[in-house]
N, C-alpha and C positions, 0 to 999 in steps of 0.2 A: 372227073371230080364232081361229087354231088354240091348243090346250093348250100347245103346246110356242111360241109367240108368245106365250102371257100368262104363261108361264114366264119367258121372255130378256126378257119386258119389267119383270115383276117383282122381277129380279135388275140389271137397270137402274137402275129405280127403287130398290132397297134402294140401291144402289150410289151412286146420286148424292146419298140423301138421308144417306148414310155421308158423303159429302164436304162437305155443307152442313152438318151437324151438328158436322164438325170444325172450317171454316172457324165458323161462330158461337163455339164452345168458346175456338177459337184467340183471336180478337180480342174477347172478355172476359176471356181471361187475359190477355194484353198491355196493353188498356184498367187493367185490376187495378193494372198500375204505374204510372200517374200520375193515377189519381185518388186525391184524400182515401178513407178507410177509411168515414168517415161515412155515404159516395153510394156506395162502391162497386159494390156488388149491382146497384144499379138504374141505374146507367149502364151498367155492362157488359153486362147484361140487352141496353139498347135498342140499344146498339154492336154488341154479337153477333146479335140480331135482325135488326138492318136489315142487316148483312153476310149472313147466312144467308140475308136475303127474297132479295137482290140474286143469289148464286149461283144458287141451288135456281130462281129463275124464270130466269134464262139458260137453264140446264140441262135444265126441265120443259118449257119455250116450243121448243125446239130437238132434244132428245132423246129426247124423251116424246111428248111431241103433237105435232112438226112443226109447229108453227104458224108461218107465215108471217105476218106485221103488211107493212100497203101502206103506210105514213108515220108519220110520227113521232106524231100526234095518234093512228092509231090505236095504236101502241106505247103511247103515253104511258096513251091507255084500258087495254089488257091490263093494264098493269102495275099501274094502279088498280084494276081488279079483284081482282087477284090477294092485291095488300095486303089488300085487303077482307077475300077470304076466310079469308086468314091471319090476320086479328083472332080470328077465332073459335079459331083453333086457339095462337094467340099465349097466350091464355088456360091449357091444356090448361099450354103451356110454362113457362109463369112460374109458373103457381101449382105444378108440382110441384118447379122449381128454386128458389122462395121458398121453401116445406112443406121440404124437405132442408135447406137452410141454417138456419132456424129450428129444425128437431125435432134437428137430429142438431150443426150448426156447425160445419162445419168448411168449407176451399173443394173438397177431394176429395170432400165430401158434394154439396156446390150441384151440382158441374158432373157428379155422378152424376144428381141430380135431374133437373137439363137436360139429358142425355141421354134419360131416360127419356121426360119430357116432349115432346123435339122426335120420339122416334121414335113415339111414338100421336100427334102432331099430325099427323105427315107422313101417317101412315095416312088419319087424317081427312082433310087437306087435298087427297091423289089424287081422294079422289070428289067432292068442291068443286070441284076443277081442271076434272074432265072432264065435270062436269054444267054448271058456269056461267061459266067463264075460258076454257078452248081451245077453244070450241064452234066446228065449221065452219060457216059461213053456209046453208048448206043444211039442216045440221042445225037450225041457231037457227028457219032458216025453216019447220020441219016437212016439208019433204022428204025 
């Protein structure tokens, strides 16, 4: 891959993880209005999470890695993968938009936290992607 290909794809991937970050952001603030205040944080948390998994792998499977899936079973594997590896980084997320919300309290604080948080997960999560989720079958097979 040439410098200026790991460039366009870098600004790709800023670019899409710019939109899953919003897309998350967006439906925890929305989620915000019809839960109790009690739960809130931690529903919105898993409602902008699973909204954000579900973008960002459309987007990475498609736009990133061209991966092609040949049936549903294997779709349905990628996609379990993928969750996987986004636990690890789900982690990174939450505990810096939980650490915001508790040190500082406000909700302009959380969804700074969870910005911060999803934009080092995503970092993390690219070399999770490419090492153990979009792997081409030649590649998987050491060819």
């Amino acid at each position: 891959m040439s410098s200026s290909d790991k460039i366009n794809l870098s600004i790709k991937y800023a670019l899409f993880a710019a939109i899953s970050i919003a897309a998350n952001l967006f439906a925890q603030y929305l989620t915000a209005f019809v839960v109790p205040e009690a739960w809130s944080l931690y529903v919105c948390l898993m409602v902008g999470t699973l909204i954000g998994l579900m973008v960002k792998y459309w987007l990475d499977k498609n736009y990133i890695f061209y991966y092609q899936t040949k049936h549903l079973k294997h779709e349905t594997g990628r996609f379990a993968l993928y969750s996987i590896m986004g636990a690890f980084t789900t982690v990174i997320f939450w505990g810096s938009e939980i650490s915001f919300d508790l040190f500082i309290g406000s909700d302009y604080a959380r969804y700074i936290g969870g910005f911060f948080g999803l934009a080092v997960g995503y970092a993390v999560k690219y070399q999770l992607d490419k090492r153990f989720v979009f792997v081409k079958a030649s590649v998987a097979a050491g060819r």
